[in-house]
C-alpha positions as CSV (number, residue, x, y, z in Angstrom):
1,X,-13.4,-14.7,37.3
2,X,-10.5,-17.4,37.4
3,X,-7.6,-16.8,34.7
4,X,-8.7,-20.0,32.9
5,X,-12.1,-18.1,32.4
6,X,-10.6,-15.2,31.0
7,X,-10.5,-14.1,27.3
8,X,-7.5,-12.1,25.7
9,X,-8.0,-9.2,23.5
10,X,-5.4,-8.7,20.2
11,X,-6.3,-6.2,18.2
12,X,-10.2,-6.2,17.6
13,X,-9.8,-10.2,18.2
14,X,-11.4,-12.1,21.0
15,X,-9.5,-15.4,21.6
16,X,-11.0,-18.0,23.9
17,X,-9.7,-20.1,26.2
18,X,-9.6,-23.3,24.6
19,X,-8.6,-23.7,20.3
20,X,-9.5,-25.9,18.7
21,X,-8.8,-29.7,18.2
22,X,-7.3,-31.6,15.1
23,X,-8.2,-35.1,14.4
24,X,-6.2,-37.1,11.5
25,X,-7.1,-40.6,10.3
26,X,-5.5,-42.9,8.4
27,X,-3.2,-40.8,7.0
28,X,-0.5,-42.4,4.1
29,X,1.6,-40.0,1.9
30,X,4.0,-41.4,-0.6
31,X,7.0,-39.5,-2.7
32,X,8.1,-41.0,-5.8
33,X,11.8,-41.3,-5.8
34,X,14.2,-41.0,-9.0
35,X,16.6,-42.3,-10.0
36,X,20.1,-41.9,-12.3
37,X,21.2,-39.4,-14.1
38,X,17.9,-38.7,-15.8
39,X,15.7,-39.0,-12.8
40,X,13.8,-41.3,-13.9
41,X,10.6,-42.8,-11.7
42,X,12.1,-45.0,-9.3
43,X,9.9,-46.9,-6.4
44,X,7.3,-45.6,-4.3
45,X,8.4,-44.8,-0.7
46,X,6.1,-44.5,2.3
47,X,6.7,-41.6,4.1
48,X,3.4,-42.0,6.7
49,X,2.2,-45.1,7.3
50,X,-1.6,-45.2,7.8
51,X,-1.4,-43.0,11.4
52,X,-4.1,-41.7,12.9
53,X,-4.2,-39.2,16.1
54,X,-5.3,-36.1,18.0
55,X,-4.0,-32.8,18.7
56,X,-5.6,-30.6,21.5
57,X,-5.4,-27.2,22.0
58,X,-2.2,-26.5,23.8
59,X,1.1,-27.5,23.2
60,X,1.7,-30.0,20.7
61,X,4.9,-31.2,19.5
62,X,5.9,-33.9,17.1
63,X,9.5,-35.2,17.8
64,X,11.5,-37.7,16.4
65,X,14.9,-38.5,14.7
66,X,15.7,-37.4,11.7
67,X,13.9,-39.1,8.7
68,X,10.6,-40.1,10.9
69,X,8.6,-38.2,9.3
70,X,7.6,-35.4,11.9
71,X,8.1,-32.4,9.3
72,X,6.0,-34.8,6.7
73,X,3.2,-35.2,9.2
74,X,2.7,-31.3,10.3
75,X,2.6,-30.4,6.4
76,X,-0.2,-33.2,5.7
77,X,-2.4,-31.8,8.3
78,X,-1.2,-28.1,7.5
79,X,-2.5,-28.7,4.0
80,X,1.4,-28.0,2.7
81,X,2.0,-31.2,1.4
82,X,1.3,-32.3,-2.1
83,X,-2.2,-33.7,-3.0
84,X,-0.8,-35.9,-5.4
85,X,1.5,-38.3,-2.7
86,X,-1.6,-38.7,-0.4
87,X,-2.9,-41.9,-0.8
88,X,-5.3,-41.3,1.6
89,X,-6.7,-39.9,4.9
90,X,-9.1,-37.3,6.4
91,X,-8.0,-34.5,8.4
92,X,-10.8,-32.9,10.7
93,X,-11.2,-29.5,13.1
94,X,-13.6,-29.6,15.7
95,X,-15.1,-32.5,14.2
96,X,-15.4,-31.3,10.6
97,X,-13.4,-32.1,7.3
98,X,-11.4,-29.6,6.5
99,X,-10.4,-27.9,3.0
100,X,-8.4,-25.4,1.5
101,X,-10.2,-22.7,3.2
102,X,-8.1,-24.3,6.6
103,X,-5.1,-22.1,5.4
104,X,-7.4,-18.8,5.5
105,X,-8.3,-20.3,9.3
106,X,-4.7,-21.1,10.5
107,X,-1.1,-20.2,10.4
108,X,2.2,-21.9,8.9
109,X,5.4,-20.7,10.1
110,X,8.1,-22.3,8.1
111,X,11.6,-23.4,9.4
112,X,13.6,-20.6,7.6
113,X,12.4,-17.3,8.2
114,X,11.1,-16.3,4.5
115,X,11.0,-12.1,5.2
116,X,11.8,-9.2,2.6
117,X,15.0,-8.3,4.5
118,X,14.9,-4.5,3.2
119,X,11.7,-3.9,5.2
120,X,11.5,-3.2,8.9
121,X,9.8,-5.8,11.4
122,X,6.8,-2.9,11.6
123,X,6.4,-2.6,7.9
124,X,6.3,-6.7,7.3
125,X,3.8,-7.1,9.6
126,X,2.1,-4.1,8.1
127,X,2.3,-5.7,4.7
128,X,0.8,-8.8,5.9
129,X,-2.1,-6.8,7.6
130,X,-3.0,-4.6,4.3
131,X,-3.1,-8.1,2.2
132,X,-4.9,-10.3,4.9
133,X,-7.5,-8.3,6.5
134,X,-10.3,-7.3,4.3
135,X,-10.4,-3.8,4.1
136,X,-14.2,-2.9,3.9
137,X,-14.0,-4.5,7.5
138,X,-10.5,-3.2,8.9
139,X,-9.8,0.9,8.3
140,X,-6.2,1.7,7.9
141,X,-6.2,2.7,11.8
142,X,-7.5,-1.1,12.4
143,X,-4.4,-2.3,11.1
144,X,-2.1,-0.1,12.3
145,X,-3.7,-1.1,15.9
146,X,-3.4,-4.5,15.3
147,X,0.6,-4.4,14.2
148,X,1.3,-2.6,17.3
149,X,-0.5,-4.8,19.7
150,X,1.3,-7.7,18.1
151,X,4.8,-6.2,18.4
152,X,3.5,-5.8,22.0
153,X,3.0,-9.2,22.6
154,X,5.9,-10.5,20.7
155,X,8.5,-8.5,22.4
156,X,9.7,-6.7,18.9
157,X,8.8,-3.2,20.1
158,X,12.3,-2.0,20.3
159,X,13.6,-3.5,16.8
160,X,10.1,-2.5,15.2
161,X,11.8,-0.5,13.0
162,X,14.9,-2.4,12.2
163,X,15.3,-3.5,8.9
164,X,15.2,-7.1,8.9
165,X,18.5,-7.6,7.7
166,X,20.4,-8.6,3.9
167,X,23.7,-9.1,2.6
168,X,23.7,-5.0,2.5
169,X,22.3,-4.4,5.9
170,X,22.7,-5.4,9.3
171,X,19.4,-6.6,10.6
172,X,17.4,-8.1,13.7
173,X,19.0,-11.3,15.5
174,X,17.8,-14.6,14.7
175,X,15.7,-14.6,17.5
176,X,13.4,-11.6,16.5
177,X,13.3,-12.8,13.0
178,X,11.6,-15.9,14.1
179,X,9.6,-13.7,16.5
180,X,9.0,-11.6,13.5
181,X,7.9,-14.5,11.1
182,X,5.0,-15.5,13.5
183,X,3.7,-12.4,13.8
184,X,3.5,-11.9,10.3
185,X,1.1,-14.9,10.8
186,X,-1.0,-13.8,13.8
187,X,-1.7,-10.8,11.8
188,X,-5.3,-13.1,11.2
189,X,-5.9,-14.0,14.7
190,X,-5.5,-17.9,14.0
191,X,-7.2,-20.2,16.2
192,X,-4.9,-22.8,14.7
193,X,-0.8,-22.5,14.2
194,X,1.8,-24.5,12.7
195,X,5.7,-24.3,12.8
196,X,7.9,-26.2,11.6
197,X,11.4,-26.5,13.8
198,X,10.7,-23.2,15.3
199,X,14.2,-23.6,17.5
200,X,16.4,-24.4,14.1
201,X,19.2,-22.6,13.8
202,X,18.6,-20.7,17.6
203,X,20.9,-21.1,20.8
204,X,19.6,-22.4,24.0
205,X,18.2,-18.9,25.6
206,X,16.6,-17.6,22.4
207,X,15.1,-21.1,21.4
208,X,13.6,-21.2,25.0
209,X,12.2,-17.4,24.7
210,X,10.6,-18.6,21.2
211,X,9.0,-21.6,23.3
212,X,7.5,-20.0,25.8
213,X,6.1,-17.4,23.5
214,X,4.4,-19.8,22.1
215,X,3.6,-21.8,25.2
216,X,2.1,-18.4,26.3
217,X,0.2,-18.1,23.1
218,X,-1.1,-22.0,23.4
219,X,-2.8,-20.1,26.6
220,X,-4.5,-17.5,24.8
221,X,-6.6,-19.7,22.8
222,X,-4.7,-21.1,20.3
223,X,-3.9,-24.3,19.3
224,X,-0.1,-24.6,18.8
225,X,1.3,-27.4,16.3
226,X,5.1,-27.5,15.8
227,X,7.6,-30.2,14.7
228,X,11.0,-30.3,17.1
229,X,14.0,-32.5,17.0
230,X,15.8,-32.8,19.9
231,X,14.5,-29.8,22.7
232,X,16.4,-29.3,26.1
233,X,14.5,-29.8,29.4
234,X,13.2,-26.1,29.8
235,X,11.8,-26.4,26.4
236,X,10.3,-30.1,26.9
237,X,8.1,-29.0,29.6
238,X,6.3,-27.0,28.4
239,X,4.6,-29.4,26.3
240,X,1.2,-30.4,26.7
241,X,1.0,-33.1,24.3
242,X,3.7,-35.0,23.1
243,X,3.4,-37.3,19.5
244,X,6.7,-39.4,18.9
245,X,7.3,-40.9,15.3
246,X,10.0,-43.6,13.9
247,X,9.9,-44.3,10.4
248,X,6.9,-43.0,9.7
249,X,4.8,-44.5,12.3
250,X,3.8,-42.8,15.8
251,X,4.9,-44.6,18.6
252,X,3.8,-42.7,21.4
253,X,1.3,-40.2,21.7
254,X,-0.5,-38.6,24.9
255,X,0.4,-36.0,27.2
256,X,4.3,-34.7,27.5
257,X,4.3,-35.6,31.2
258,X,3.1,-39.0,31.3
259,X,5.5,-40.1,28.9
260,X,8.0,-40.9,31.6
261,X,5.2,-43.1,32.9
262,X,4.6,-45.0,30.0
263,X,7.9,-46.1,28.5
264,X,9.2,-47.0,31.9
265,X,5.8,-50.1,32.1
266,X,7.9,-51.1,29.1
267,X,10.9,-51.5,30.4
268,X,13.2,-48.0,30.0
269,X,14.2,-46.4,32.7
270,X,15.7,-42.9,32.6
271,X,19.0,-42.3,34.2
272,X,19.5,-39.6,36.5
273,X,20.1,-35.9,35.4
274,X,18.6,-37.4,31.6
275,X,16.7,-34.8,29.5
276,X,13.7,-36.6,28.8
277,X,13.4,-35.8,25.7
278,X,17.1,-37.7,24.4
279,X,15.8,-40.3,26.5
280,X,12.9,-40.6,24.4
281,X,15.0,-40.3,20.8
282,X,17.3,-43.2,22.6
283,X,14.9,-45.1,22.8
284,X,13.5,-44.9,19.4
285,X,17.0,-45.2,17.5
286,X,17.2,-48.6,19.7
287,X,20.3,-46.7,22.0
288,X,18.3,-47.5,25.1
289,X,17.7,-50.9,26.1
290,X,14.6,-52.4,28.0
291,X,14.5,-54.7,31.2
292,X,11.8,-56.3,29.4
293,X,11.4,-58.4,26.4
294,X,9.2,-56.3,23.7
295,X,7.3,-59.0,21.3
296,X,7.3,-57.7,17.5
297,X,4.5,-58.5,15.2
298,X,5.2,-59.1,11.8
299,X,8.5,-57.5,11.7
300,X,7.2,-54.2,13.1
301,X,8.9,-51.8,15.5
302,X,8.3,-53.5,19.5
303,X,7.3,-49.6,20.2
304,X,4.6,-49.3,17.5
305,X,2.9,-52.9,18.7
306,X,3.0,-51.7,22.3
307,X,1.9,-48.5,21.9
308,X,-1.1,-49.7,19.2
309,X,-2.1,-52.4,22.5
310,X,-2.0,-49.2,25.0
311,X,-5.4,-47.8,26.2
312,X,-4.7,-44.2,25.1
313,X,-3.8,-45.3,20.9
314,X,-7.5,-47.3,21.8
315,X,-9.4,-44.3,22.6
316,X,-7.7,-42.1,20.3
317,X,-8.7,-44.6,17.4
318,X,-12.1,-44.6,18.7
319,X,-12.8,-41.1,18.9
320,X,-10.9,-40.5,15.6
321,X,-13.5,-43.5,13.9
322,X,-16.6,-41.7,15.5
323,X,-15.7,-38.5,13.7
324,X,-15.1,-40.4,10.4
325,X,-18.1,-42.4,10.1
326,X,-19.7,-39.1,10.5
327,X,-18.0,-37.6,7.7
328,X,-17.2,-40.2,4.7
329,X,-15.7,-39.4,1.2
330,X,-11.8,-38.0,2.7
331,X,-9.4,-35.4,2.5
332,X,-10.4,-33.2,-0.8
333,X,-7.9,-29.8,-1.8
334,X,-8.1,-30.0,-5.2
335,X,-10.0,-28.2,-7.8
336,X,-11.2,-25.5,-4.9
337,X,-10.8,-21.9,-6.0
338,X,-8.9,-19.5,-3.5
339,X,-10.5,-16.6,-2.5
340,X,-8.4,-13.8,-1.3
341,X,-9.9,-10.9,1.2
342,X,-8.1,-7.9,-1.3
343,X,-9.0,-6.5,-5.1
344,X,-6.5,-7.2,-8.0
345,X,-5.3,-3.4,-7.6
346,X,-5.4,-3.5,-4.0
347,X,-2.7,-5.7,-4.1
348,X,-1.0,-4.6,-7.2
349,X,-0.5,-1.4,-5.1
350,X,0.5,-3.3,-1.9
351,X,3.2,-4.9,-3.6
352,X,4.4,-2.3,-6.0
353,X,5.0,-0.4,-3.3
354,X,6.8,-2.8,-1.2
355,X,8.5,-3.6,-4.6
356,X,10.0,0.4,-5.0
357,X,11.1,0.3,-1.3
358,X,13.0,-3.1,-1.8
359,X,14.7,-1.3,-5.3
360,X,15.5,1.5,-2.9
361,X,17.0,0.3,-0.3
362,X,19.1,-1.5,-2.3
363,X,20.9,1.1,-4.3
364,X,24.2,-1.3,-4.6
365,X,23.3,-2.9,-7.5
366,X,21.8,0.2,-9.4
367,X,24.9,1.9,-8.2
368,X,26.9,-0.4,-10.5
369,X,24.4,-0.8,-13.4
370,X,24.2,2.6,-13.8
371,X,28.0,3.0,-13.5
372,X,28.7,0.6,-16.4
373,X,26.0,2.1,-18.2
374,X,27.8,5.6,-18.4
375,X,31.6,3.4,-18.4
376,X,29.9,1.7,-21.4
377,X,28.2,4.5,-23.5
378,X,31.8,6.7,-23.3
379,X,33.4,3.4,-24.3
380,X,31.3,3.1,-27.5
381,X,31.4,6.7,-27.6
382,X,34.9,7.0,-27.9
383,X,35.7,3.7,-29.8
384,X,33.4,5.3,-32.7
385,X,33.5,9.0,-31.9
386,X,32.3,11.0,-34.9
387,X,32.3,8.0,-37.3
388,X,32.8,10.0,-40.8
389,X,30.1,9.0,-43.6
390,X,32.8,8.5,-46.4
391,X,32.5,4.8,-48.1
392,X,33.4,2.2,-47.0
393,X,35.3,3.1,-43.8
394,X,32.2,5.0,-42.1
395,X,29.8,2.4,-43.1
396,X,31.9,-0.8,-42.0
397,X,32.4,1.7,-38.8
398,X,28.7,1.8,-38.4
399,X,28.2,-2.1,-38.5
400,X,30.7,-2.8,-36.2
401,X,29.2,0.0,-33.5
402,X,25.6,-1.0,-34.5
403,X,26.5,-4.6,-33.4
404,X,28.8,-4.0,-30.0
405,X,25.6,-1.8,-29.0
406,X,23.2,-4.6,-29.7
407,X,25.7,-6.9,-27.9
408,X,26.2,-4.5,-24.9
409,X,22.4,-4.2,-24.2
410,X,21.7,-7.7,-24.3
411,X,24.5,-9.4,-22.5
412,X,24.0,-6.2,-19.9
413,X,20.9,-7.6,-18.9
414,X,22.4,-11.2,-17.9
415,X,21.5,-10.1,-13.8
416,X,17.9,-9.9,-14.4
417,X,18.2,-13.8,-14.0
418,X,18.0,-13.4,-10.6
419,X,14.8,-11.5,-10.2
420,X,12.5,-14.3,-9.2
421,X,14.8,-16.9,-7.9
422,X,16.0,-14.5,-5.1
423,X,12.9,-14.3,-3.5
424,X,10.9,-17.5,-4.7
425,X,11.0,-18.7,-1.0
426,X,9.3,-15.7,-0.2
427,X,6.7,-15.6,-3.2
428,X,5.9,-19.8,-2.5
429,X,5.3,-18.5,1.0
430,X,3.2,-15.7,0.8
431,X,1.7,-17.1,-2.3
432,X,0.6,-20.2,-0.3
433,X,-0.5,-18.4,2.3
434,X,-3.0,-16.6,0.6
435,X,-1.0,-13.3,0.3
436,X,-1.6,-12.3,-3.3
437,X,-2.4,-13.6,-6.8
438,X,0.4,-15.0,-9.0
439,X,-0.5,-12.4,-11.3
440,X,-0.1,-9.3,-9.2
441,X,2.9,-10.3,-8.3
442,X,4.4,-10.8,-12.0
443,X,3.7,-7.3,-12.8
444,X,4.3,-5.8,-9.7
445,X,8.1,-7.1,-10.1
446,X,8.3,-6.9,-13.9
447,X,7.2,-3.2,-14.0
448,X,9.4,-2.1,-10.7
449,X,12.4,-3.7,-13.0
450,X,11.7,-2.5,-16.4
451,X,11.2,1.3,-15.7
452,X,14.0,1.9,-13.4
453,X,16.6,-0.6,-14.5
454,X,16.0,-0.8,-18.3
455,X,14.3,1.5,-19.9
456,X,15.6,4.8,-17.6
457,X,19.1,3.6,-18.3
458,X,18.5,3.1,-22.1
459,X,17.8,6.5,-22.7
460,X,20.8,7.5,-21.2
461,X,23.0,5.1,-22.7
462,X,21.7,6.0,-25.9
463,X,22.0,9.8,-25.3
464,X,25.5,9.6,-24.7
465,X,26.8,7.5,-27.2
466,X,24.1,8.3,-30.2
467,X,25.9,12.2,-30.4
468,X,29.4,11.2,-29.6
469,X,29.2,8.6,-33.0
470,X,28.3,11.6,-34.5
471,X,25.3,9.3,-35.5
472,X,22.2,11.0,-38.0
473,X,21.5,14.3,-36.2
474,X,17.8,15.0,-36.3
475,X,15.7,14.5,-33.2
476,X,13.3,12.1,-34.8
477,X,16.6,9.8,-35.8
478,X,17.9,9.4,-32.0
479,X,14.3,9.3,-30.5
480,X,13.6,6.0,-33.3
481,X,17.4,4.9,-32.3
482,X,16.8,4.9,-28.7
483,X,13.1,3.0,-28.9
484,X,15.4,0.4,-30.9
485,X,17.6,0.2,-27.8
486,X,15.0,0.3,-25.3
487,X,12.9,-2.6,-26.9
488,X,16.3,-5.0,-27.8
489,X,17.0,-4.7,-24.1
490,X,13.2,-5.1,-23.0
491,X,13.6,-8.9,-25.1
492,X,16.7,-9.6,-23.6
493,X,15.2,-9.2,-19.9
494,X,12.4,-10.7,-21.3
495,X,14.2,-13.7,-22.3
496,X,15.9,-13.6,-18.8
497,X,12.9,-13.7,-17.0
498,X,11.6,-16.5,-18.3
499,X,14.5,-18.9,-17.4
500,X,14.4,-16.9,-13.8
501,X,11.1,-18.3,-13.3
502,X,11.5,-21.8,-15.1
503,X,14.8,-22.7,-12.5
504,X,15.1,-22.3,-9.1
505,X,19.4,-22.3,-9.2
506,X,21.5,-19.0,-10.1
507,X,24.3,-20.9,-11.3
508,X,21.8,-23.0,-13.7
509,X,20.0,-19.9,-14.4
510,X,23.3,-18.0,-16.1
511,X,24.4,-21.0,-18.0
512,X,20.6,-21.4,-19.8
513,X,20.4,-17.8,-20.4
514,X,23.7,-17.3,-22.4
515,X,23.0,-20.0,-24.5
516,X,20.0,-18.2,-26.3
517,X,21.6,-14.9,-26.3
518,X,24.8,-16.9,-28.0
519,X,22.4,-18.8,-30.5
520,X,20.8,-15.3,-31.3
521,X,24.2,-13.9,-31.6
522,X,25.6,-16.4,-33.8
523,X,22.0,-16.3,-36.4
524,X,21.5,-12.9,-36.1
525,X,23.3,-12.5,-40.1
526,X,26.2,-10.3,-38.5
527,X,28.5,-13.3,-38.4
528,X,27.5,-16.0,-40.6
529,X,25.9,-15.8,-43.8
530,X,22.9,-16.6,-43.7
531,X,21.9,-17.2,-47.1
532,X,25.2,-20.1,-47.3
533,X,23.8,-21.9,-44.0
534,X,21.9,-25.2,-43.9
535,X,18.3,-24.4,-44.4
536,X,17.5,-26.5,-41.3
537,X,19.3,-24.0,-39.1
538,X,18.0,-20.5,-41.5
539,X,14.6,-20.2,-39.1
540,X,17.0,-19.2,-36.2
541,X,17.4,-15.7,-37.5
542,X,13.8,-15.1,-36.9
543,X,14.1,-15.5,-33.2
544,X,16.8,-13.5,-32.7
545,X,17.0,-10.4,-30.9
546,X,20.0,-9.2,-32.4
547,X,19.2,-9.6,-36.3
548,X,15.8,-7.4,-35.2
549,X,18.1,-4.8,-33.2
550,X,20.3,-4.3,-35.7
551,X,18.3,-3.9,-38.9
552,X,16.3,-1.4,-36.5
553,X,19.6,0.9,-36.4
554,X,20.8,0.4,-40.1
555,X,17.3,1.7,-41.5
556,X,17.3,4.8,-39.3
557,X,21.1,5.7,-39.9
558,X,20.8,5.2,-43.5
559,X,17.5,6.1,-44.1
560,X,18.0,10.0,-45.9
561,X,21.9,9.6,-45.8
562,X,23.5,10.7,-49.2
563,X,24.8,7.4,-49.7
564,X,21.4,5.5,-48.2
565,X,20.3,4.8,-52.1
566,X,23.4,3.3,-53.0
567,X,22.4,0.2,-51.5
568,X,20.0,-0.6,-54.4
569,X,22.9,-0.8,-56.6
570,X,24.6,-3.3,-53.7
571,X,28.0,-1.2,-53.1
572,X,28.3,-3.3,-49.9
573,X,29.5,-6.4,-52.3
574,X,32.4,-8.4,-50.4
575,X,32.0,-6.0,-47.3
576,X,31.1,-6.4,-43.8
577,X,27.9,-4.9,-43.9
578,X,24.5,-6.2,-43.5
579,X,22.3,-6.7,-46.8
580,X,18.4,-7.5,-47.8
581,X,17.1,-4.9,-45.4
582,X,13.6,-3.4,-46.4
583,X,14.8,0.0,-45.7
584,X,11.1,1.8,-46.0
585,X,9.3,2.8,-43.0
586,X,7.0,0.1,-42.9
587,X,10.9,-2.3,-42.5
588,X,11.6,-0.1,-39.3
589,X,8.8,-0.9,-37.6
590,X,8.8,-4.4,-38.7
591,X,12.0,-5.0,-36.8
592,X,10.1,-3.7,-33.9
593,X,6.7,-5.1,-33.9
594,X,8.9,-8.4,-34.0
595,X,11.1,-7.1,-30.6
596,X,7.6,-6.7,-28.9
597,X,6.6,-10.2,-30.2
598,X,9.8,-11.7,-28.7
599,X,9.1,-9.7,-25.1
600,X,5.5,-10.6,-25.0
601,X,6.3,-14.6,-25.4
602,X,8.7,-14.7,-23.3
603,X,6.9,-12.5,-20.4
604,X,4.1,-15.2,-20.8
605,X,5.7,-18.2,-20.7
606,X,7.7,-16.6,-17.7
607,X,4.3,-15.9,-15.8
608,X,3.2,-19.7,-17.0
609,X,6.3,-21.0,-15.6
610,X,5.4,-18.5,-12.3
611,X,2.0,-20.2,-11.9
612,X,3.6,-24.0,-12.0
613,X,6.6,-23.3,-9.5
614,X,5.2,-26.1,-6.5
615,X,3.8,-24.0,-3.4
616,X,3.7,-28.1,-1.6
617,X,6.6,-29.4,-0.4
C-alpha cells in the first residue's frame, strides 16, 4: 500500500486521504462605515466584490497586501463574518450548501491565540475535549487518549504541562501557543480548518515549524485554509494552492507553483534570488512593471481582466455554476438553532471548574483584596472604636460609620469591572465555536466571583469592625448587620457587571461605573436633603444602593436601643442623622428585598448585554 493510500489514525478518528473541497460563488460582503463624532451611518463600502473560487484539499493560502480583503474572505466562507454585510453568495462543501452546522464540521484558529493563560497546554486541550466530544460516545479515558495523541502530533509533549502563560506567570513560547491554539481545535477531528495569519507575530524558524505542521496535517486528510501576508520562500512552497486578492477582487488563483508560470505570459519576470511570494505582492501594489501592455476594462485592475480571460478563472466559474444551479436559494445562517454535544450542567461543571482553577492560580489579586479588606475593617474599627451611645455624639458617630462602611463596600468593588472584558476574546471564541451556552458561562463566572471575592470577605469585614464599634451586641444584630453588608456589596458588583459586559474598554468601563455609584452617593439622603430637592431629581433615591444600605444599619443599631424610641419625638432636629425610617421589622427587610431587586436587574441586563456582544467580526 503506497503512502498516498494510507489512512492516519488520531485518537478514535480515521482521516482520509483527501478533505474535502470548498466552493464559493458570487460572494459580496459590505461594512457600513461611520462617520464623526457620533458615528453616524456613513457609505457602504465593498469589501468582496462578487468572487467566486475553489479551495482543494491541501494547502490553501489567500495572500495579499494589506486591505485586499484576504482576512475578509476566509471569515465569509468560515461562517465568522456577519450575516448582515453579505449581500450575497453561496458557500458549498463537497458540493452542498453549507450552514451553521459547518462550524460543528470545521475548525477556526484565530490570529491571536485566545487561551486561559492559568491552565496548562494539557488541561486546555482537555477542556476543549470535555465540552466538544459528546460524552455518551467518548468515556473520560477517550478523551484523555485523544489529548495525548494530539500533543503527540503537535510537538507540545514536553510543555504539556506548562501553564500557558499571564502577566503572573511565565508561560509556553509563542510558538507552542499557536501550536497549542490548533490543537484546541483538532480536538473534533476537523476535515476542514481555518487560520487566520497563523505566522503573525512568529520569527522565521517558528513560523516555518507552524507551516509545515500544518502542511503535514493538509497530508492527513484535512483541508487547510489560512490567510498569510507576506511568507518567506520555505514557507511559500509548501503551498498547494495559491488565491491572490487586491482590493477585494482575486487576481490569481490555481496552484502555488504555476504561479511563476502565469504572471511571467503577462509580462513579469522575477529577478534572480526573488522570494516569489514579494514578487507576487509587487506585482499587485503595481511595484513590478510588465514587458507587456495589460488592457483595462472599465477602469478595472489589468490583473483582474487577465486573470478573468485565463482558462483556469473559466473552469473554476464553470464548475462553481454547475454546483449552484444545483443548489438555488444561497448562503442561509440565520434563525438556525445551535446545538451543542454537552448538558446545561455538564458544562456548568466544566467551566466552574476551570473557573476556581483560574481564581486560584491567580492569588495576586485576592492577596490584595483581602489585604485592604482587613487594612479597611481596623481602619473603621479604630476611627469609631467603641462608639458610646450618649446623645448626640454616639448617634452622629454612628451615621458617619454607617455611611464610610456603605461607601467602603461599594467603591471596593470598582475591579469587578473587569470580570468579562478580560476574557471576552476568549468567551467570543469558545462561544462561537460551539464551546458552551452564554448562560452557563454567566453563572459559572458570577458564582466563582461572588462567593470567594464578596461575600467570604464581607463576613470578615464585618466581623472585625461590627465588635470594635462596639456596635449592638447580640448575635442576631451582627448576623442582620453583616447580610446588610453582604447584599450592599452584591448590588454594587451587580452594577459592575453589567457595564463589564455592555463595554469592551477598561478605561471606559471605570469611568461608567463611578458615575452610578456617584449618583447613588449623592441621592442616597446622607448628603442632600432630599425632601428640599427638585421633585424631578427625588426618584433617584430609589435606585440607590446606598440610601437602601444605610437604612438597613440604622434600623438594626437602633432597633431595642434605650434611645431607639426617641426618634418618634424627632430628637435628631437640625442633626446629621438620617430621618423618616420605618424602623419596624417589616422596614428592615424592605431595605433588603429592594438590594436584591437592584442585584437581580442588574445581573440580567448584564447577561442581556452577554448575549448581544458580536461573536462575527
Amino acid at each position: 500500500m503506497s503512502n498516498k493510500e494510507k489512512s492516519v489514525h488520531v485518537g478514535e478518528e480515521c482521516f482520509q486521504q483527501h478533505g474535502p473541497t470548498l466552493m464559493f460563488s458570487n460572494i459580496k460582503y459590505c461594512i457600513q462605515e461611520r462617520v464623526g463624532l457620533l458615528c453616524k451611518k456613513g457609505p457602504e463600502k465593498v469589501i468582496l466584490k462578487d468572487i467566486s473560487g475553489i479551495l482543494k484539499p491541501g494547502m490553501n493560502a489567500i495572500m495579499g497586501p494589506t486591505g485586499s480583503g484576504k482576512t475578509s474572505l476566509l471569515d465569509v466562507i468560515a461562517g465568522r463574518k456577519d450575516p448582515a454585510g453579505l449581500r450575497h453568495g453561496t458557500v458549498f462543501v463537497d458540493g452542498r450548501p453549507v450552514t451553521n452546522d459547518l462550524r460543528l464540521t470545521s475548525a477556526y484558529v484565530v490570529q491571536d491565540d485566545v487561551l486561559m493563560g492559568t491552565l496548562s497546554v494539557r488541561e486546555n486541550l482537555l477542556f476543549s475535549a470535555n465540552l466538544r466530544l459528546d460524552p455518551k460516545n467518548h468515556s473520560s479515558a477517550d478523551k484523555q487518549s485523544r489529548v495525548e495523541n494530539i500533543l503527540e502530533e503537535l510537538g507540545l509533549t514536553e510543555c504539556a504541562n506548562t501553564k500557558i502563560g499571564t502577566d503572573f506567570i511565565r508561560g509556553v513560547s509563542g510558538g507552542e501557543r499557536k501550536r497549542c491554539s490548533i490543537g484546541m481545535e483538532l480536538i473534533t477531528a476537523p476535515s476542514l480548518l481555518f487560520l487566520d495569519e497563523p505566522t503573525t507575530g512568529l520569527d522565521a524558524y517558528t513560523a516555518n515549524c507552524i507551516i509545515s505542521l500544518l502542511h503535514k496535517l493538509s497530508r492527513n486528510g484535512k483541508t487547510v485554509i489560512f490567510s498569510i501576508h507576506q511568507p518567506r520562500y520555505s514557507i511559500f512552497e509548501q503551498f498547494d494552492q495559491l488565491t491572490l486578492m487586491h482590493k477585494g477582487d482575486v487576481v490569481y488563483a490555481g496552484k502555488a507553483d504555476k504561479a511563476l508560470e502565469y504572471f511571467s505570459l503577462l509580462g513579469y519576470q522575477i529577478k534572480a534570488f526573488n522570494n516569489p511570494a514579494d514578487f507576487f505582492l509587487d506585482i499587485i501594489n503595481g511595484e513590478a512593471e510588465s514587458t507587456l501592455e495589460l488592457p483595462a476594462t472599465d477602469g478595472n485592475n489589468p490583473l483582474l481582466v487577465q486573470f478573468r480571460k485565463s482558462p483556469q478563472c473559466q473552469q473554476e466559474f464553470e464548475e462553481v455554476e454547475q454546483v449552484c444551479q444545483a443548489f438555488e436559494g444561497g448562503l442561509k445562517t440565520k434563525g438556525e438553532k445551535v446545538d451543542y454535544v454537552t448538558s446545561f450542567f455538564y458544562q456548568m461543571r466544566i467551566l466552574s471548574h476551570r473557573a476556581v482553577l483560574n481564581l486560584l492560580r491567580t492569588p495576586q489579586t485576592s492577596y490584595a483584596q483581602w489585604a485592604l479588606t482587613v487594612f479597611f475593617a481596623l481602619l473603621v474599627g479604630l476611627i469609631y472604636y467603641q462608639i458610646p451611645l450618649t446623645l448626640p455624639e454616639g448617634l452622629q458617630n454612628r451615621s458617619g460609620a454607617f455611611f464610610f462602611l456603605v461607601i467602603n463596600v461599594v467603591f471596593s468593588n470598582l475591579g469587578a469591572v473587569e470580570l468579562f472584558i478580560k476574557e471576552r476574546s476568549v468567551f467570543i471564541h469558545e462561544n462561537a465555536n460551539g464551546y458552551y451556552r452564554t448562560s452557563v458561562y454567566f453563572l459559572s463566572k458570577i458564582g466563582a466571583d461572588l462567593l470567594p471575592n464578596r461575600i467570604v470577605p464581607n463576613i470578615f469585614f464585618s466581623a472585625i469592625s461590627y465588635y470594635m464599634m462596639g456596635l449592638k451586641p447580640a448575635f442576631l444584630s451582627f448576623l442582620c448587620f453583616t447580610l446588610t453588608m453582604t447584599l450592599t456589596s452584591i448590588g454594587a458588583v451587580s452594577v459592575a457587571f453589567m457595564v463589564s459586559a455592555t463595554v469592551n474598554s477598561l478605561a471606559m468601563a471605570n469611568l461608567l461605573v463611578a458615575l452610578p455609584f456617584v449618583i447613588m452617593m449623592v441621592f442616597g439622603g446622607f448628603l442632600v436633603n432630599l425632601n428640599n430637592m427638585l421633585s424631578w431629581l427625588s426618584w433617584l433615591e430609589w435606585i440607590s444602593i446606598f440610601k437602601y444600605g444605610m437604612n438597613a444599619m440604622f434600623i438594626t443599631e437602633m432597633t431595642g436601643q434605650p434611645h431607639a424610641r426617641m426618634h418618634k419625638i424627632d430628637p435628631f432636629k437640625n442633626q446629621n442623622i438620617r430621618q423618616g425610617i420605618d424602623y419596624s421589622r417589616w422596614g428592615f427587610w424592605q431595605n433588603q428585598v429592594a438590594l436584591i431587586g437592584i442585584s437581580s436587574v442588574c445581573l440580567v441586563v448584564a447577561y442581556i448585554q452577554l448575549r448581544r456582544i458580536k461573536r462575527w467580526k
